[in-house]
C-alpha positions in Angstrom: 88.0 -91.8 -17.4 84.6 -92.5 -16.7 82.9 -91.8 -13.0 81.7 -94.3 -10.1 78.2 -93.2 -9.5 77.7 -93.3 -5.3 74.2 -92.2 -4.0 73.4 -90.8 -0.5 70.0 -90.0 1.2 69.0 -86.3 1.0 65.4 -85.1 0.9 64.0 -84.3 -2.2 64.4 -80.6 -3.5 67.4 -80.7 -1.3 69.6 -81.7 -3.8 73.2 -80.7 -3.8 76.3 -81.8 -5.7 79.5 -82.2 -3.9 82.9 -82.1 -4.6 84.4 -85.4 -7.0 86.4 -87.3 -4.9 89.2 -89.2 -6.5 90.1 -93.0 -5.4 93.2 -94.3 -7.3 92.7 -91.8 -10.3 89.1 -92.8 -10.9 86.5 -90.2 -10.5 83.8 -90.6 -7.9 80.7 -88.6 -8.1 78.1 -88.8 -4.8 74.8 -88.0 -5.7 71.8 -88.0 -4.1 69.3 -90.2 -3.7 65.4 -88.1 -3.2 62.9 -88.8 -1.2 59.4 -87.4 -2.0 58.1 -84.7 -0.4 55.4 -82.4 -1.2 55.3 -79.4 1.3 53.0 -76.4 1.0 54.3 -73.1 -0.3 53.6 -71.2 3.4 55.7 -74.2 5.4 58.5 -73.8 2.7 58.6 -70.4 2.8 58.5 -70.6 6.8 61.3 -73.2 6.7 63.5 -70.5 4.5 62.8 -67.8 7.4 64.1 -70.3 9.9 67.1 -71.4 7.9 68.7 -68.3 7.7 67.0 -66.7 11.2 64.6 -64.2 9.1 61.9 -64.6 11.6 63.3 -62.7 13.7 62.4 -59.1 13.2 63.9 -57.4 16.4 67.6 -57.4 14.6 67.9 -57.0 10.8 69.2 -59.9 9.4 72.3 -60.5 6.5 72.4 -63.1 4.4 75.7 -63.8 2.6 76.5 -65.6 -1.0 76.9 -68.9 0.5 73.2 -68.2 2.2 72.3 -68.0 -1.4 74.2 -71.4 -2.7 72.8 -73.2 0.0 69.4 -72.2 -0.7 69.9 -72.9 -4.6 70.7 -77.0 -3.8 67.5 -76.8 -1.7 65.2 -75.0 -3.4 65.5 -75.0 -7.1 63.9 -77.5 -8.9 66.0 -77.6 -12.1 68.4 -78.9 -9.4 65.9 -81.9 -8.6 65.0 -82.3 -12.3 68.4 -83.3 -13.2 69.1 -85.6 -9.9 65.2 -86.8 -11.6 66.7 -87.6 -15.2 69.7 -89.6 -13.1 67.1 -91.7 -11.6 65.3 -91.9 -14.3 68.8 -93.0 -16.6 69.1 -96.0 -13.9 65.5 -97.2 -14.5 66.4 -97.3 -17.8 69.4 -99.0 -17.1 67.8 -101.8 -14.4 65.1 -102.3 -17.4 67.5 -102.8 -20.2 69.8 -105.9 -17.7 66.2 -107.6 -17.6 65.5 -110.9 -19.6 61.8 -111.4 -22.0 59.4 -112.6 -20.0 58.4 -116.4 -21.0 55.0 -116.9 -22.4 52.1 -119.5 -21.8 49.6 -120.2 -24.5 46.5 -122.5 -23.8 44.3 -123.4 -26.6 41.1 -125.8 -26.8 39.5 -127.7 -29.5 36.6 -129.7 -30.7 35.3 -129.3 -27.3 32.0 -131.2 -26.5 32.9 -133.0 -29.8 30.4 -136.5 -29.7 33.3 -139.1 -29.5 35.2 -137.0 -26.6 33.0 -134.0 -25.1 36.0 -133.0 -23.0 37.6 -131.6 -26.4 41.3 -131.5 -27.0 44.1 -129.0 -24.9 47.3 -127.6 -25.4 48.9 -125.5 -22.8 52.3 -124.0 -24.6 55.3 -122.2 -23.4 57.7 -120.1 -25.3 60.4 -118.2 -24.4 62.5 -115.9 -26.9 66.4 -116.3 -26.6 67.8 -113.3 -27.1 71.6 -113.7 -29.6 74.9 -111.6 -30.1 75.2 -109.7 -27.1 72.0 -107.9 -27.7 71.5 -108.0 -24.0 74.9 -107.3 -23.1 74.9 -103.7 -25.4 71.5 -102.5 -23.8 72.9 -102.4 -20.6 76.5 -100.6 -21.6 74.6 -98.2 -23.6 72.0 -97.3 -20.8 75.2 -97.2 -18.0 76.5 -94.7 -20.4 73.2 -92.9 -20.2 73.7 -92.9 -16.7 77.2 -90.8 -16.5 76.0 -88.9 -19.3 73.3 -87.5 -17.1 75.5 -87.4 -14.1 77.8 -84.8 -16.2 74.7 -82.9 -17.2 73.5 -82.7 -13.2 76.4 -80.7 -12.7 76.2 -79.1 -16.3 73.1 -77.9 -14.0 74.3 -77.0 -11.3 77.5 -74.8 -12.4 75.4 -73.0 -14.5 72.6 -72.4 -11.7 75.6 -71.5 -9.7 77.0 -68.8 -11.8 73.5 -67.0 -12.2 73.1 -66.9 -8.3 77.0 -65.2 -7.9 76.0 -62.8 -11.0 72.9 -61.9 -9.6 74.3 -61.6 -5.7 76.9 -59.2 -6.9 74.6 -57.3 -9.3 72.2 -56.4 -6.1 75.5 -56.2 -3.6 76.8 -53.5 -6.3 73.2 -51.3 -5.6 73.7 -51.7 -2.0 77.2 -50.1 -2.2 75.1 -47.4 -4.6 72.2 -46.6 -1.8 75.1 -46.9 0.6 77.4 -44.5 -1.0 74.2 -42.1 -2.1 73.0 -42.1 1.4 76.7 -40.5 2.7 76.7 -37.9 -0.3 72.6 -37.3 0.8 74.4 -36.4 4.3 77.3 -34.2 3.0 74.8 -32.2 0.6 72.5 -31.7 3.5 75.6 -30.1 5.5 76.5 -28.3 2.5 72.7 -26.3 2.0 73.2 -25.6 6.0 76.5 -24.1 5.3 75.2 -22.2 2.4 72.1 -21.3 4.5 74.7 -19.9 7.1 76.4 -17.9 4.7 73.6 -16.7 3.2 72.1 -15.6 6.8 75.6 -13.5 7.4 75.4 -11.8 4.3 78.7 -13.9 2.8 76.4 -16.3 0.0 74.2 -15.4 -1.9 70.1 -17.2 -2.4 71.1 -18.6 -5.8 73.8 -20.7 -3.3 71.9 -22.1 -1.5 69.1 -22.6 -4.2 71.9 -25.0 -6.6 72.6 -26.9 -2.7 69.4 -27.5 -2.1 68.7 -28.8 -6.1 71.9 -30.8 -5.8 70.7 -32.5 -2.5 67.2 -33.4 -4.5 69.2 -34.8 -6.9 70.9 -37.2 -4.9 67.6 -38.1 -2.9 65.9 -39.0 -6.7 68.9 -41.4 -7.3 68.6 -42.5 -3.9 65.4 -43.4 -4.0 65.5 -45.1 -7.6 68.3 -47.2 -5.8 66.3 -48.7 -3.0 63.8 -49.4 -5.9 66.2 -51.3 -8.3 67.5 -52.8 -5.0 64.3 -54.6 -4.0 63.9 -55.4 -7.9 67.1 -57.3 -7.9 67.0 -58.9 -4.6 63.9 -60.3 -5.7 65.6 -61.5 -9.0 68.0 -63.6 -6.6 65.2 -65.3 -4.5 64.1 -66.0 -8.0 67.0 -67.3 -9.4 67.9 -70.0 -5.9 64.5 -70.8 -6.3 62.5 -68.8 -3.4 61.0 -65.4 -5.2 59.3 -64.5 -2.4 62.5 -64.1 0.2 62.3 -61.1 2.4 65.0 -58.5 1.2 67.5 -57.9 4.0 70.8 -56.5 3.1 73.5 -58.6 1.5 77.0 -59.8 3.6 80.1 -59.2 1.6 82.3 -56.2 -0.5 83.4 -55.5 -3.9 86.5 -54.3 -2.7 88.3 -57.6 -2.4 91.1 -58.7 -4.0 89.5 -60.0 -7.4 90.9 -63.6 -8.6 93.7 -64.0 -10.7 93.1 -66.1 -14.0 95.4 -66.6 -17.0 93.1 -67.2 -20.7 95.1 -69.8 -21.5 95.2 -72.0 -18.4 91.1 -71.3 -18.4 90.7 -72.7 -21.8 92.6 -75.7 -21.7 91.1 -76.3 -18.2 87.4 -75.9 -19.7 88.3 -77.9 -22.9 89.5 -80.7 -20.2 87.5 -81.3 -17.7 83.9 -78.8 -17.9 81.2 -81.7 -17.5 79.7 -80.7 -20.8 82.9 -81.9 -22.7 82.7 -85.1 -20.4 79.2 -85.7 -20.6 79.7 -85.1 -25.1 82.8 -87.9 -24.8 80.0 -90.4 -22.8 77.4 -89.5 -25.5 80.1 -90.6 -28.1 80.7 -94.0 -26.3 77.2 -94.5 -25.9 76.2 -93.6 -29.7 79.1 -96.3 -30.9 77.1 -98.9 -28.5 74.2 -98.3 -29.9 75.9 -98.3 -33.4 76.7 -101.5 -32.6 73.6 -102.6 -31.2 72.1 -101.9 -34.3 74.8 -104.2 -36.0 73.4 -107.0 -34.3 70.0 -106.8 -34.4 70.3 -108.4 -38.2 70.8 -111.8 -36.2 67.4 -112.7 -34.9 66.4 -113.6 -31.7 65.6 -117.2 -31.5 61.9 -118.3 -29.8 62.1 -122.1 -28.6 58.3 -123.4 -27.5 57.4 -126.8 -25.4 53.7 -127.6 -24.7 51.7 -130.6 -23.8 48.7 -132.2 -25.8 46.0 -133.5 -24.0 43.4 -135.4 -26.3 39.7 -136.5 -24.8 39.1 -138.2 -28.2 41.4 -141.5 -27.1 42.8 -139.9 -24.0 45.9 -139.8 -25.2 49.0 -137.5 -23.5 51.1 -136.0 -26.3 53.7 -133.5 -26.2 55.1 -130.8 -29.1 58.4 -129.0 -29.4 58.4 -125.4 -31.7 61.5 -123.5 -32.6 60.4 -120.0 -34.1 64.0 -118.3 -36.5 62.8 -114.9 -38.3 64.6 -114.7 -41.7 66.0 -111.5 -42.3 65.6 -111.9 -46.0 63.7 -108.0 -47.1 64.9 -106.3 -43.5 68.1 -106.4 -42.2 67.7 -103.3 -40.2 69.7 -101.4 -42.9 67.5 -98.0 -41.8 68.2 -98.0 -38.3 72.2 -98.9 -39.1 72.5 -95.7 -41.1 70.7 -93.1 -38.6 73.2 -94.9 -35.7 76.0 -94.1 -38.2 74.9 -90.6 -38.1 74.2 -90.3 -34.7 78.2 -90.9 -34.3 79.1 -88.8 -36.0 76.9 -86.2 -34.7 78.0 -86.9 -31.1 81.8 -86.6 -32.6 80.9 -83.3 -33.7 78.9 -82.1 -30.9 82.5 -82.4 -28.7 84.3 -80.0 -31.1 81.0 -77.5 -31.2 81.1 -77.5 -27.5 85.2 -76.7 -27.0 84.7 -73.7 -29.4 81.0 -72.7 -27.4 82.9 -72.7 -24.2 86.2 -71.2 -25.8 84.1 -68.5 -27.3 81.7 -67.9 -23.6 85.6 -67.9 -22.3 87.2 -65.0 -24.1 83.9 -63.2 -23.8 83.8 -63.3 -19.8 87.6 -63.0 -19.7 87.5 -59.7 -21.6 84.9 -58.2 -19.2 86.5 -59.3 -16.2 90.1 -58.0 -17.4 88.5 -55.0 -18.6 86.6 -54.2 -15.5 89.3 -55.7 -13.2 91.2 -52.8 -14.6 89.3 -49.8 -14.5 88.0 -51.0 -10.4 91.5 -50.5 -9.7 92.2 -47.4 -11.6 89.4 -46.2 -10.0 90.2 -47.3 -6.7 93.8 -46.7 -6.4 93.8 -43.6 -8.4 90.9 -41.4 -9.4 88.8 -41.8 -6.2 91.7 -40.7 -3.7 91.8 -37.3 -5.8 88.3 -36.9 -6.3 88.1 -37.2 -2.1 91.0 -34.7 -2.3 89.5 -32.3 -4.3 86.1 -32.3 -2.2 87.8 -32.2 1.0 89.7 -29.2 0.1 86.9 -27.3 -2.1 84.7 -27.7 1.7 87.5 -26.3 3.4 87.9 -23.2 1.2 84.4 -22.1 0.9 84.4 -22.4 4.6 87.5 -19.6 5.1 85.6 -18.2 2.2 88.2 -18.5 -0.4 86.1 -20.6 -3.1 82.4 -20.3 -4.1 79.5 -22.5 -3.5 80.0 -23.7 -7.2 82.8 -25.2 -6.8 82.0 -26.5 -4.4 79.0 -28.5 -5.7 81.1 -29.3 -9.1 83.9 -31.0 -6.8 81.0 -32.7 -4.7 79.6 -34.1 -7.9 82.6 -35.0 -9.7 83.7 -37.4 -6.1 79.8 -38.5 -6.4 79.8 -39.7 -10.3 83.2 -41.7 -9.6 82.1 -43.1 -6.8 79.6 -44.3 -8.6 80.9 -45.1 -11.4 84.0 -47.3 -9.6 81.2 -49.2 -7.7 79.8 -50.3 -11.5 82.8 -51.3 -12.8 83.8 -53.4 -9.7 80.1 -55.0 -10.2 81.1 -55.9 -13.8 84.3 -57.7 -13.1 83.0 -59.7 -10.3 80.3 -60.4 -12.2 82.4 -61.8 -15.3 84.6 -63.6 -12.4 81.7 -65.4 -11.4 81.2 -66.4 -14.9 84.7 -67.8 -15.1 84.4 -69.2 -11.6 81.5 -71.2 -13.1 83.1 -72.7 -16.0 86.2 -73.5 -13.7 84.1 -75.4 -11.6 85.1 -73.3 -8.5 82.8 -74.4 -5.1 84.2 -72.5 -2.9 84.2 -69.3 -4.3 85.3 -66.6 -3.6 87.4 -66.8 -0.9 87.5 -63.1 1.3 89.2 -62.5 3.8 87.8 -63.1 8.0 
């Protein structure tokens, strides 16, 4: 079923799609209306500080995914683009529902001829009438231009949308990293005191405290490569909602939430159903059949009926003609532009089934990530990392009564590090390929964690 197309008032480049209301089954999409503006790049980027209370540099600030979405429908301009091509579709549309002008022809002749100097004139008037629902196809084929690039706005948006929760869990994941570097910086620190300590009392030994010490150095390099690859990423996100040059703050949120459920097959009949780029093919199919048709009838010409009036200085005589113009489509019968419509339906036919098995395909693809690292986030969270914190704890205790050597020590340290680590990745990676699948789900509010 096709959509009711609603606008509302929103300034430009604060374009945002909302949710598709339903009225007695029939889908209703509000769009935006844009008003021009045109501000300079310091006033935007002063406007961003003030939205989210960046200005403010006595109390770091935290911005949070929805921070991010909200930003997107302001700032991008592939956003406004596509709310561009929507206005553009109506002018279209407004243009097509609009009758041939009339036209007025005024000739003169034999003028300062000897026997009546004034000469002899003919204003004319003609006015082409246009046959077969010519008319009536232009403007159902440009109203289905219309819905098709109402689909395609939020073709836009979705996909916009899924870059931005990528991206904001890709940097959120390097936060956790720094984080989680910057409490094993502070355990290897105590650990080169404690070895210093032994070493003072006589119980270690200098090549103790020399592998603490390298250890510690270690962590600092990854620590600081972090904080790098942090301020990289963050900066890919401002890029990606359409602001590059946000301040980096830290990011509000966790990858230890409890990751959405979905089922492959309810996602793919879902997508196949309803994703706006199957919707907006099935409009393109409607609309290449109208124009089929349209091309069908322009083999009946368009009739041109003309009236004028004669005035003659010769005898001063008032005359008046009558013109009817009928092109005979006896070598062109549009035969050409018949055949290429044919094709074009059948090409829009075929563009449905390429998309289902596209989609299907980017589906199975994001699904198999997020299963994959949905399972390994909670193997590692449930299973290896309480072990790994185990073993640490208990190596620490030891070499403190002195029962197990600074090696050990380090190895267990490293070993509750690298899984640390290496959880925190494979949480990033499933949240990551949920966002994908959040995306092609059409999921607004998303995701939901808990107060």
């Amino acid at each position: 079923m096709l959509p009711a197309i609603v606008f509302t008032e929103i300034p430009q480049f604060a374009v945002r799609a909302t949710t598709i209301q339903r009225n007695m089954g029939t889908p209703t999409l509000i769009l935006p209306k844009i008003r021009r503006r045109n501000p300079c790049r310091a006033v935007v980027l002063a406007s961003v500080m003030l939205t989210f209370g960046l200005a403010n540099a006595e109390e770091p600030q935290r911005l949070g995914l929805d921070d991010f979405v909200r930003l997107m429908d302001q700032r991008h301009p592939r956003l406004a683009q596509a709310n561009l091509a929507i206005e553009a579709a109506y002018g279209r549309a407004d243009q097509a529902s609009r009758y041939p002008n009339p036209t007025l022809d005024v000739s003169g002749a034999e003028i300062n001829d000897r026997t009546g100097p004034s000469g002899i004139w003919s204003p004319f008037f003609t006015q082409e009438i246009v046959r077969r629902d010519k008319r009536r196809l232009d403007i159902a084929a440009a109203q289905q231009a219309i819905q098709e690039s109402t689909w395609l706005y939020y073709v836009e948006r979705f996909a916009l949308l899924t870059r931005v929760r990528e991206r904001y869990f890709d940097v959120l994941a390097l936060q956790r990293r720094a984080e989680t570097l910057e409490r094993a910086a502070a355990a290897q620190q105590q650990l080169v005191e404690l070895a210093r300590r032994l070493e003072a009392a006589g119980q270690g030994t200098r090549i103790d405290l020399l592998n603490a010490e390298i250890a510690l150095r270690q962590i600092d390099s990854d620590l600081e490569a972090t904080r790098a690859s942090y301020r990289a990423a963050f900066h890919r996100l401002g890029a990606v909602v359409g602001e590059p040059d946000l301040p980096v703050v830290q990011l509000v949120g966790t990858l230890d939430a409890e990751l959405p459920q979905y089922d492959l097959e309810t996602l793919v009949a879902t997508v196949r159903q309803s994703h706006p780029q199957i919707l907006a093919a099935r409009v393109a199919v409607n609309r290449a059949h109208l124009l089929l048709r349209r091309a069908e009838v322009e083999r009946k010409p368009n009739i041109t009926l003309g009236a004028g009036y004669v005035w003659q200085g010769q005898n001063r005589s008032h005359d008046w003609s009558l013109a009817i113009r009928l092109p005979i489509p006896l070598w062109n019968r549009n035969e050409g532009n018949i055949r290429a419509a044919q094709a074009e339906v059948g090409q829009a036919t075929l563009e449905i089934r390429r998309l289902e098995l596209e989609l299907s395909d980017r589906i199975a693809e994001a699904f198999q990530r997020y299963a994959a690292g949905k399972r390994r986030a909670e193997s590692f969270r449930d299973q290896i990392l309480p072990r790994a914190r185990d073993a640490f704890d208990l190596a620490v205790k030891g070499q403190a009564a002195g029962q197990i050597d600074s090696v050990r020590v380090l190895l267990a340290q490293r070993t509750l590090l690298d899984n640390e680590l290496e959880g925190i990745r494979h949480m990033s990676e499933a949240w990551q390929a949920a966002a994908v699948l959040s995306g092609l789900m059409l999921e607004e509010a998303w995701p939901i964690f808990p107060k």
